[in-house]
C-alpha positions in Angstrom: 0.0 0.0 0.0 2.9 2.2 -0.9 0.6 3.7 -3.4 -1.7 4.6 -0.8 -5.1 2.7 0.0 -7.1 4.0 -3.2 -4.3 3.2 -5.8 -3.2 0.1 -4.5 -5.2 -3.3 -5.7 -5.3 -6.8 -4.5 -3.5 -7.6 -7.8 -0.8 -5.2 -6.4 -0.4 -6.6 -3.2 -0.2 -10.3 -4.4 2.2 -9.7 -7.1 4.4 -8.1 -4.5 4.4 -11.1 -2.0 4.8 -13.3 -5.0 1.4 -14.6 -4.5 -1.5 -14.8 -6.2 -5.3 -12.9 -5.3 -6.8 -15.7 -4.0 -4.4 -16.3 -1.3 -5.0 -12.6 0.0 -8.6 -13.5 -0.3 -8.1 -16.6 1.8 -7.5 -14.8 4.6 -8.7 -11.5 4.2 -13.0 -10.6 2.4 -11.5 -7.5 1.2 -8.6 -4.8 0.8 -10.1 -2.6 3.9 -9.7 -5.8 5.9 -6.2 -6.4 5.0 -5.4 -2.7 5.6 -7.3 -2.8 8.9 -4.6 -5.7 9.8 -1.8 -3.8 8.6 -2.6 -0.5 10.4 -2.9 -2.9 14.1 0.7 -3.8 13.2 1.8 -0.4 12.3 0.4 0.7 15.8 1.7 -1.9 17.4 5.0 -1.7 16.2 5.1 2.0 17.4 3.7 1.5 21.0 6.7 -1.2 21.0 9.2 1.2 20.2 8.0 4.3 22.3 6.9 2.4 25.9 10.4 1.5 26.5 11.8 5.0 26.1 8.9 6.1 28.9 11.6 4.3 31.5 15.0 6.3 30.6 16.5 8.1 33.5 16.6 11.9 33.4 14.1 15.0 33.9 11.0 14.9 31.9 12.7 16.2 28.3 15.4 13.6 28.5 12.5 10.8 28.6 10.6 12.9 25.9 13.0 13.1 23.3 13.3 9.3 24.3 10.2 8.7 23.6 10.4 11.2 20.1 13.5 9.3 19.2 12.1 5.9 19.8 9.0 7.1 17.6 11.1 8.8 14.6 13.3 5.1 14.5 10.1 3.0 14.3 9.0 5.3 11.8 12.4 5.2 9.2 12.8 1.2 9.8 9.0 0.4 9.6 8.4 3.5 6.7 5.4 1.0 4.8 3.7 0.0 7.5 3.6 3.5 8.9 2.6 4.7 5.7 -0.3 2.8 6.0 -1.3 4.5 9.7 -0.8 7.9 8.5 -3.8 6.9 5.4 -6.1 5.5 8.2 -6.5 9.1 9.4 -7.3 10.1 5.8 -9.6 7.2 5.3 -11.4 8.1 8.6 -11.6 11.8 7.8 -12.8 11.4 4.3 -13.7 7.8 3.6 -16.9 6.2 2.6 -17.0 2.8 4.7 -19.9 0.9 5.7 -21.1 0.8 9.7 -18.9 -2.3 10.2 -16.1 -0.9 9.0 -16.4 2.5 10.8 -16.3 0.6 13.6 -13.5 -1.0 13.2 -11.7 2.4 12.1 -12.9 4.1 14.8 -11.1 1.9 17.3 -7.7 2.2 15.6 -8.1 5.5 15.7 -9.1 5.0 19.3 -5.2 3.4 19.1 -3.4 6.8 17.5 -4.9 9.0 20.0 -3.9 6.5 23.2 -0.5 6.5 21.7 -0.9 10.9 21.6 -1.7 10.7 24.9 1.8 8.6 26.1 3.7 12.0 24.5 0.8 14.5 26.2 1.4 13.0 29.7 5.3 13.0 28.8 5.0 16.8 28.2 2.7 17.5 31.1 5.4 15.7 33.3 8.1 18.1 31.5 6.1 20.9 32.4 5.9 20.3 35.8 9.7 19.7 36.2 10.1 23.2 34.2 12.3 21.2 31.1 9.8 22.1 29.2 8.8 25.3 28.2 5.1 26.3 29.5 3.2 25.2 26.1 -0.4 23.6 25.1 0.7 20.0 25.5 -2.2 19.0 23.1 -0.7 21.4 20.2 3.0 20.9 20.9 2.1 16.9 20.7 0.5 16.9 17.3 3.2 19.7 16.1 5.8 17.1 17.0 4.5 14.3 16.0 3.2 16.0 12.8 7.0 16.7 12.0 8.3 13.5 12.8 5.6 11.8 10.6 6.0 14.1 7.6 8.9 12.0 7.4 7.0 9.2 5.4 6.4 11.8 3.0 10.1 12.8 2.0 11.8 10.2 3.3 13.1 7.2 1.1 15.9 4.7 2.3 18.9 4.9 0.0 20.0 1.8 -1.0 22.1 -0.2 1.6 20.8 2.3 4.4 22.3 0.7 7.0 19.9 1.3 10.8 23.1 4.0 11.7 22.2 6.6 9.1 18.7 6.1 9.7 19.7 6.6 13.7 21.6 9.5 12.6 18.6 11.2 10.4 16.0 10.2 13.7 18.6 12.4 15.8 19.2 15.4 13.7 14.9 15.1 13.4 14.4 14.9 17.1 17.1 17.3 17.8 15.4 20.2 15.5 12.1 18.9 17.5 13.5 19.2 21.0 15.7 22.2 20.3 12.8 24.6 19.7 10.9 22.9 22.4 13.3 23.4 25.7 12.8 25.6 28.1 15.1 28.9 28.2 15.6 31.5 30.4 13.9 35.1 30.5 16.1 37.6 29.2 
């Protein structure tokens, strides 16, 4: 679904596994089905790689930009599946889907915003140690998380990327992030 959801067919997705439709139809009724599955993964590969980072040592902004580097890794080694999460919002803004499947939709949305609120407590708990400036928590969240995931945008692994220069691209990322995000002192 590197296409995105509405240009990519079963046809697609079976020639790319080297397998043919009605094997993908063996175990999924349709393509939203088979999205659905790949959008739990692509959550659940991020809550793996972020609810680590919530138990580094430090102040509130050292466990933060944990927690922002943790999410800015999963999303340069896991960039398809991630792709995928980032269309689920679109499909759940905009797309036409029948009760069932709005359902369904609604709880992996119910998934994105339970991972938002892991990086909203993390900035509350910044806040309150003063290493983080005195901002909405709820804006500065999706403003960070909105520049971390523009990465699956503009970002596209060079061949033989090795995980260090995707390590060092997460940390230049996170360090733009957290540089305009820590507090400073009056002048």
């Amino acid at each position: 679904m590197e296409q995105g959801f509405h240009a990519t067919t079963l046809d697609d997705v079976a020639r790319r596994m080297g397998a043919t439709k009605g094997r993908i139809y063996h175990y999924y009724a349709s393509k939203i089905d088979l999205f659905f599955d790949v959008h739990r993964h692509g959550m659940s590969l991020l809550f793996d790689a972020v609810e680590p980072a919530l138990h580094t040592r430090g102040n509130g902004m050292a466990v933060l930009e944990a927690m922002l580097m943790a999410h800015a890794m999963a999303l340069l080694e896991h960039h398809a599946y991630e792709s995928v999460v980032i269309q689920g919002v679109q499909l759940h803004r905009f797309g036409a889907l029948t009760p069932t499947q709005r359902q369904v939709l609604d709880e992996l949305i119910d998934s994105r915003d339970r991972f938002e609120q892991l990086f909203k407590r993390q900035m509350n708990a910044a806040k309150a140690d003063h290493s983080l400036a005195d901002v909405d928590a709820s804006i500065a969240v999706k403003t960070a998380l909105g520049g971390l995931q523009w990465s699956l945008i503009w970002y596209r692994a060079e061949k033989g990327s090795s995980p260090a220069a995707r390590r060092r691209l997460a940390a230049k990322m996170v360090h733009t992030l957290i540089g305009g995000l820590q507090a400073r002192p009056y002048r």
